[in-house]
C-alpha positions as MATLAB code, in Angstrom:
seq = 'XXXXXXXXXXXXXXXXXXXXXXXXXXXXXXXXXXXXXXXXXXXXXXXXXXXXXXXXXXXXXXXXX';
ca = [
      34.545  -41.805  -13.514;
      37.185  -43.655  -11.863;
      40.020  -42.965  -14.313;
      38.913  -39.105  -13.814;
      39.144  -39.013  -10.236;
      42.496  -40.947  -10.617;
      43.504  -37.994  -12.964;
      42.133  -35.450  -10.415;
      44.212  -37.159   -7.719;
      47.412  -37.472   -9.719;
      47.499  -33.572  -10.622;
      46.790  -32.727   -6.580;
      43.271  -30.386   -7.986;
      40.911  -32.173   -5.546;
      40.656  -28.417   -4.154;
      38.910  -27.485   -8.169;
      36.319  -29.791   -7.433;
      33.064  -28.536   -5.777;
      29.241  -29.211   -5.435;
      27.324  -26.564   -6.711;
      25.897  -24.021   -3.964;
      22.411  -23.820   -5.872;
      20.499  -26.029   -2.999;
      18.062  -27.717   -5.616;
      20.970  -28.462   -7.740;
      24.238  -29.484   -5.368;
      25.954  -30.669   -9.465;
      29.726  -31.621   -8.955;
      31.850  -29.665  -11.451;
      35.334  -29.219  -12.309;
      36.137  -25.187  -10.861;
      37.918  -23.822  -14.012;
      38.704  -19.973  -12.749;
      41.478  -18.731  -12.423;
      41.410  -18.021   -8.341;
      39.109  -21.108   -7.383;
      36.184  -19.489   -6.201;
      33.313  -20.616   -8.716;
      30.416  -21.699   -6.146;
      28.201  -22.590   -9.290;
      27.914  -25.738  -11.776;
      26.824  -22.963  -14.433;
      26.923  -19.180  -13.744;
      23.965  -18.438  -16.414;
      21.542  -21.070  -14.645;
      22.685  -22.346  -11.249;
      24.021  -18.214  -10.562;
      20.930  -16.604  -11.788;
      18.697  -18.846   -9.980;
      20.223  -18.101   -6.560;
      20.586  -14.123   -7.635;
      16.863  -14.285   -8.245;
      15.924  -15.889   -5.293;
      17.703  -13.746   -3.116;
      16.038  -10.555   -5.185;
      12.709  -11.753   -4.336;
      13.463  -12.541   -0.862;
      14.450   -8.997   -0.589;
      12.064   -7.461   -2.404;
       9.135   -9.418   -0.295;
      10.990   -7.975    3.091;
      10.415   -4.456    1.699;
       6.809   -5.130    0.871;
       6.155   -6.536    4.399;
       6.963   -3.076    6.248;
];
């Protein structure tokens, strides 16, 4: 882990690494896109999860009228 975040420093990405926004998960990963703006560990798990959360927070707002 050290010899990574050696490599990490050498290269000046500290900026590519994040903690995923997912609040059960908060995963470091390495942000691999092209413009930097992954929030995500995994876009299929992590991204869905929040998606779906906010979908049934919404939906349960419209419900509620």
């Amino acid at each position: 882990m050290l010899a990574a975040a050696s490599d990490v420093a050498l290269r000046g990405s500290w900026m590519r690494l994040k903690a995923c926004r997912n609040p059960p998960c908060h995963l470091g990963f390495y942000d691999r896109t092209r413009n930097s703006s992954a929030a995500y560990c995994s876009p299929n798990r992590c991204g869905a999860q929040v998606a779906m959360r906010a979908y049934r927070s919404r939906k349960a707002k419209e419900e509620g009228r």
